[in-house]
C-alpha positions as CSV (number, residue, x, y, z in Angstrom):
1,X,11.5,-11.9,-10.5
2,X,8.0,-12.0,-12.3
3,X,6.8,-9.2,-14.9
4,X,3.5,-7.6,-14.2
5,X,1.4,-4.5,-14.8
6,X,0.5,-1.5,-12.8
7,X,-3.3,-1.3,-12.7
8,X,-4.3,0.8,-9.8
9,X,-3.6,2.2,-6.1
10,X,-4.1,1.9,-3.2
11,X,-4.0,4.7,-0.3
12,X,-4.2,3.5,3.0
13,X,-5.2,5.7,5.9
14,X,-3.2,3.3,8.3
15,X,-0.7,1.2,7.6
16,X,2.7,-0.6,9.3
17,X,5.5,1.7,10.2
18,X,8.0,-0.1,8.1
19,X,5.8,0.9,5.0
20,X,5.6,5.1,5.7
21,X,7.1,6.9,2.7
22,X,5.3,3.8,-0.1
23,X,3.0,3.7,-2.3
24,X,0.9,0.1,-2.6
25,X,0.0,-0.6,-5.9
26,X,-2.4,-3.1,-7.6
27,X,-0.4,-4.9,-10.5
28,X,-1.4,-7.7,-12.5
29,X,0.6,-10.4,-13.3
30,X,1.9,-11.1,-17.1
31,X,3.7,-13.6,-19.3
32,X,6.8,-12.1,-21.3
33,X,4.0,-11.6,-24.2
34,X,2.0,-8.9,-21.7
35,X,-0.9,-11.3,-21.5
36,X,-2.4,-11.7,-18.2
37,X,-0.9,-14.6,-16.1
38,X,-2.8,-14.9,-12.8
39,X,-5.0,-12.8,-10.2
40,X,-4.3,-8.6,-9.3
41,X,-2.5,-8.5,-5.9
42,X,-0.9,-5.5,-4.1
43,X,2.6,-4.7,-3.6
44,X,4.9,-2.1,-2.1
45,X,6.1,0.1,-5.0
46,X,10.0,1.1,-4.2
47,X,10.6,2.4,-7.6
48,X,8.1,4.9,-8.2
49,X,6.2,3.3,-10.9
50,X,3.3,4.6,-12.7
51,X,-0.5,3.3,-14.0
52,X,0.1,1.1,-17.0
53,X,3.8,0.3,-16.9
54,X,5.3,-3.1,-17.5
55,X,7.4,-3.3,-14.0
56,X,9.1,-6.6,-12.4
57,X,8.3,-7.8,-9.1
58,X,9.5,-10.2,-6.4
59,X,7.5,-12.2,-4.1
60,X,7.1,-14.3,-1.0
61,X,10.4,-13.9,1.1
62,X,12.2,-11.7,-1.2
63,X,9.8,-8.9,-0.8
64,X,10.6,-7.0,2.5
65,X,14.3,-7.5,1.1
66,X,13.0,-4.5,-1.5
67,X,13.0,-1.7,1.5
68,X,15.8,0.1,3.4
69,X,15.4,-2.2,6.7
70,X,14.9,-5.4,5.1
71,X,11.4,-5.5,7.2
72,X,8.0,-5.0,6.6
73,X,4.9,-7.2,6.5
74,X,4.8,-7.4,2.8
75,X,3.9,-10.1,0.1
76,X,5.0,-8.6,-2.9
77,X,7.1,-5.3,-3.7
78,X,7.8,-3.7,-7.3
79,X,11.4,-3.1,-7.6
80,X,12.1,-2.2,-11.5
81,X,10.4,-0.7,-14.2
82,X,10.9,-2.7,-17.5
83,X,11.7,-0.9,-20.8
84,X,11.9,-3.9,-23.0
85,X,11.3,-7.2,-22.9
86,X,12.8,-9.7,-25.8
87,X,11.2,-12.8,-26.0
């Protein structure tokens, strides 16, 4: 699991069935000190996070594991929202 930030939306006017009842958001990957550690991507957001929150995120194969069918055609997916992070 990586941390990263939720910088934006996206809404989609079509998009794979396996993804209705989502939200995609833009996050930005960060280090444990919230400094920026890579390039924006999106990813599926299964935990209802908001603009600005520090969130976690899993990647690559681990992804489609995030929704109820185990399925989609998905790169990334947000699957906590983090309160604290002790470094």
């Amino acid at each position: 699991m990586f941390l990263g930030r939720v910088i934006g939306k996206i809404w989609a006017t079509r998009k794979d069935a396996a993804l209705n009842g989502f939200r995609l958001l833009i996050v930005e990957p960060i280090d444990h000190e919230h400094a920026q550690n890579g390039d924006a991507f999106v990813a599926v957001d299964v935990v209802n996070a908001s603009d600005g929150e520090i969130i976690y995120w899993v990647g690559s194969r681990e992804a489609p594991n995030a929704l109820p069918d185990k399925y989609g055609p998905i790169d990334a997916a947000v699957v906590g929202i983090v309160d604290r992070v002790n470094a």
